[in-house]
MIDRENMI-549757 format. One line per 8 residues: number of its first residue (from 0); their letters; for each residue x, y, z of C-alpha. Coordinates in pm, whole numbers, plus 50000, padded with zeros to 5 digits. Example, Ala and Ser with C-alpha at 12.3 -4.5 7.8 and 13.67 -1.06 7.14 Angstrom:
BEGIN
0> AS> 51230:49550:50780; 51367:49894:50714
//
This chain:
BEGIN
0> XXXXXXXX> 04042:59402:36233; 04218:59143:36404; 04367:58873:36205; 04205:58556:36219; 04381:58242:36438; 04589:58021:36237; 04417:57727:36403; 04085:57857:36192
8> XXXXXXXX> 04269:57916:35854; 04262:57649:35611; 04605:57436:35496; 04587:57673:35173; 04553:57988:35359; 04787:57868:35586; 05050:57802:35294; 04968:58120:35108
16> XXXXXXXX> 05076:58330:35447; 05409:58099:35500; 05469:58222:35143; 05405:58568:35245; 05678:58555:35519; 05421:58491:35816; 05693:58257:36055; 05440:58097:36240
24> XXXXXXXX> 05214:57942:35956; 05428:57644:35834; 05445:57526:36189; 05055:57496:36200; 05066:57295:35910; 05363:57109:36050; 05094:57053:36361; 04815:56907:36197
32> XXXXXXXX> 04965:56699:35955; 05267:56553:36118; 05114:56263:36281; 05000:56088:35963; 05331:56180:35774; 05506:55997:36070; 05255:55702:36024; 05327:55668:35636
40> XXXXXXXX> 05664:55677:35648; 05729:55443:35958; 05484:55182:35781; 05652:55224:35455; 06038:55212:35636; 05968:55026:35877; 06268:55180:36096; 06225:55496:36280
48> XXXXXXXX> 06577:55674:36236; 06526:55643:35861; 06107:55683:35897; 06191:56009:36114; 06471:56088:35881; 06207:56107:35573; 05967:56277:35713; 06204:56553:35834
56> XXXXXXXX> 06335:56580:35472; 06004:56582:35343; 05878:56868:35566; 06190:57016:35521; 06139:57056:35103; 05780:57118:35139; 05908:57457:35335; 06130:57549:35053
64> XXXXXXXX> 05922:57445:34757; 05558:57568:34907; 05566:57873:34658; 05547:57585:34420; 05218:57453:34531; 04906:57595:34306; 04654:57402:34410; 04564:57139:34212
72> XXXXXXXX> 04535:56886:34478; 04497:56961:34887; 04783:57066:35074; 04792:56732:35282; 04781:56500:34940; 05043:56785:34829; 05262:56705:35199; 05240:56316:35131
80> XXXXXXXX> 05369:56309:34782; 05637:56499:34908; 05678:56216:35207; 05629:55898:34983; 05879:56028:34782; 06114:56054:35026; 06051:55708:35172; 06048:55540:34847
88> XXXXXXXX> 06430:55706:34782; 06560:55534:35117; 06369:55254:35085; 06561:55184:34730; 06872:55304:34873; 06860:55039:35187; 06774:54742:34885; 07070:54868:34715
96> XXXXXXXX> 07312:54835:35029; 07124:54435:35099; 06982:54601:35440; 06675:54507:35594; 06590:54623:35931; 06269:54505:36023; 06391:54165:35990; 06588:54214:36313
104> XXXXXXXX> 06321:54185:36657; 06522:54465:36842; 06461:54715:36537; 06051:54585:36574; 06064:54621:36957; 06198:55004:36846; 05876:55087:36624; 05634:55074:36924
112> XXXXXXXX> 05657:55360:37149; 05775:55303:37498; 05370:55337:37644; 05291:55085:37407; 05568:54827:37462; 05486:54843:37799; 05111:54850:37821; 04979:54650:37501
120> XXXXXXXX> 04888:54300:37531; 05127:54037:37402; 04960:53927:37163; 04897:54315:36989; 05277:54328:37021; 05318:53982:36845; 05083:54095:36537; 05290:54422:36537
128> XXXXXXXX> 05603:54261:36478; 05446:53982:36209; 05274:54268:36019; 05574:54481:35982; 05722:54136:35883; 05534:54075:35615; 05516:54443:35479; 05886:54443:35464
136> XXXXXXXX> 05897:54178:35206; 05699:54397:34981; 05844:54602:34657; 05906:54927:34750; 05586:55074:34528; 05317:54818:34643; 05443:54892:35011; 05351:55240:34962
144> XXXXXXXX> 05038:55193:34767; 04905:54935:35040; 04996:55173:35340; 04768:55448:35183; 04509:55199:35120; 04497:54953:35366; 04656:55095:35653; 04589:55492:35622
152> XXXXXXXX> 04235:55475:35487; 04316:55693:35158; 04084:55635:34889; 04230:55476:34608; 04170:55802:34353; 04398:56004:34629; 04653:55758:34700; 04683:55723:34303
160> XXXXXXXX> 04707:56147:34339; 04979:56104:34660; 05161:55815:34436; 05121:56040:34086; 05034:55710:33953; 04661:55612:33765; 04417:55492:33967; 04461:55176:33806
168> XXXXXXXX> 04827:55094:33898; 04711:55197:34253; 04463:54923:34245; 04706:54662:34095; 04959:54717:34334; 04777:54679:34614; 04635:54372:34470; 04945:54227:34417
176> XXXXXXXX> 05113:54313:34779; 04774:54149:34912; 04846:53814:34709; 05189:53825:34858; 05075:53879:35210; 04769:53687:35198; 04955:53345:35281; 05146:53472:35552
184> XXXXXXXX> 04873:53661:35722; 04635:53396:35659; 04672:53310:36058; 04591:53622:36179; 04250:53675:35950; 03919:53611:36231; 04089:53758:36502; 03968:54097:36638
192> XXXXXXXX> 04307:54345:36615; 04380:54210:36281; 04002:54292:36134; 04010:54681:36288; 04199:54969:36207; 04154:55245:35989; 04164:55027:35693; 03890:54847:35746
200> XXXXXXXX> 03604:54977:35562; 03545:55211:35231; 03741:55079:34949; 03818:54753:35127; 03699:54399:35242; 03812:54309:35547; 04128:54187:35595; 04462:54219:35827
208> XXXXXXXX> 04586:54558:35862; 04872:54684:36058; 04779:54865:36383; 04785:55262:36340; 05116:55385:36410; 05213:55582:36732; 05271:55912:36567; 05557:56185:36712
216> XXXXXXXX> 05519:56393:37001; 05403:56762:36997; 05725:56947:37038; 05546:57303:37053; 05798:57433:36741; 05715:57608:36440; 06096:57406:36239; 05974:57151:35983
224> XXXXXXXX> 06275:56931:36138; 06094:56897:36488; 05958:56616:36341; 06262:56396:36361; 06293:56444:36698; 05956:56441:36815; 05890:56106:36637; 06166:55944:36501
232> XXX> 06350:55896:36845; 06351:55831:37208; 06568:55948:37454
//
């Protein structure tokens, strides 16, 4: 009997075979759940070297370590653990070394792809760049806990899984990043790109979210390090 497609096998079927020693398995994983690593770790960096960077890392020890994984949670709450992690270790590292990029508008221009830059509407590329503003003066942990929330959709029970935090510390911190941003998003509250986005419903009133992130381009690999060039870069 013929085996069945990877593209029907499920992320823990797909991880149980790259365990086995199938080659091609990990880069189906790699395929489905790249995009929304990329958009985590850009919103939670805000820099694409170091977003790209992360995300490489992350997919990188999630190769190594998936004979480690047992199930307890799903493979993709499994894959952004591993990716929060990584951002929250560079984001600590860049407050340690007094950096911060997003403050600078060429490094904003950089986190739209080139498509975008050139075909969105000023004023989408304005909120961009006040958005990514404002989540940049956020602690490193409530950053995190309000991408997963407010900008990714996660419910708060998984985002407290992806974090390893209680669902309660989820909650505060996101309440606390959206007292801090509240005043200087205030502005931007009634308009029509700032009440949309996948935040916008479930465990949330509306409110300003930042615009989905352009995630990386399909590279047609099977290595866990396509990622960095496929979305952390352009030519």
């Amino acid at each position: 009997m013929a085996a069945e497609p990877s593209d029907q096998l499920s992320d823990s079927d797909l991880l149980a075979r790259h365990v086995a020693g199938e080659p091609d398995a990990f880069g189906e994983i790699v395929r489905r759940h790249r995009d929304r690593l990329w958009a985590v770790a850009l919103r939670t960096l805000g820099d694409r070297e170091e977003a790209a960077d992360a995300v490489q890392d992350a997919l990188v020890s999630a190769f190594r370590a998936a004979h480690t994984f047992r199930g307890q949670s799903a493979v993709t709450t499994w894959l952004h653990r591993i990716t929060v992690n990584a951002c929250l270790d560079r984001v600590r590292k860049a407050a340690s070394r007094k950096t911060a990029p997003v403050d600078d508008p060429a490094r904003l221009d950089q986190l739209m792809e080139p498509h975008e830059s050139a075909e969105a509407p000023a004023e989408r590329q304005d909120l961009q760049r006040e958005l990514l503003a404002a989540l940049a003066t956020l602690p490193a942990e409530q950053r995190a806990a309000l991408v997963l929330v407010d900008m990714q959709g996660y419910p708060v029970a998984e985002a407290a899984e992806v974090l390893d935090v209680p669902v309660g510390t989820v909650k505060s911190r996101c309440a606390r990043a959206r007292a801090k941003l509240a005043p200087q998003l205030t502005h931007l509250r009634g308009g029509g790109a700032a009440d949309e986005g996948p935040g916008a419903k479930g465990n949330r009133t509306p409110r300003a979210s930042v615009p989905p992130a352009a995630g990386p381009r399909d590279t047609g690999t099977n290595d866990p390090a396509a990622a960095k060039g496929g979305g952390g870069r352009t030519p």
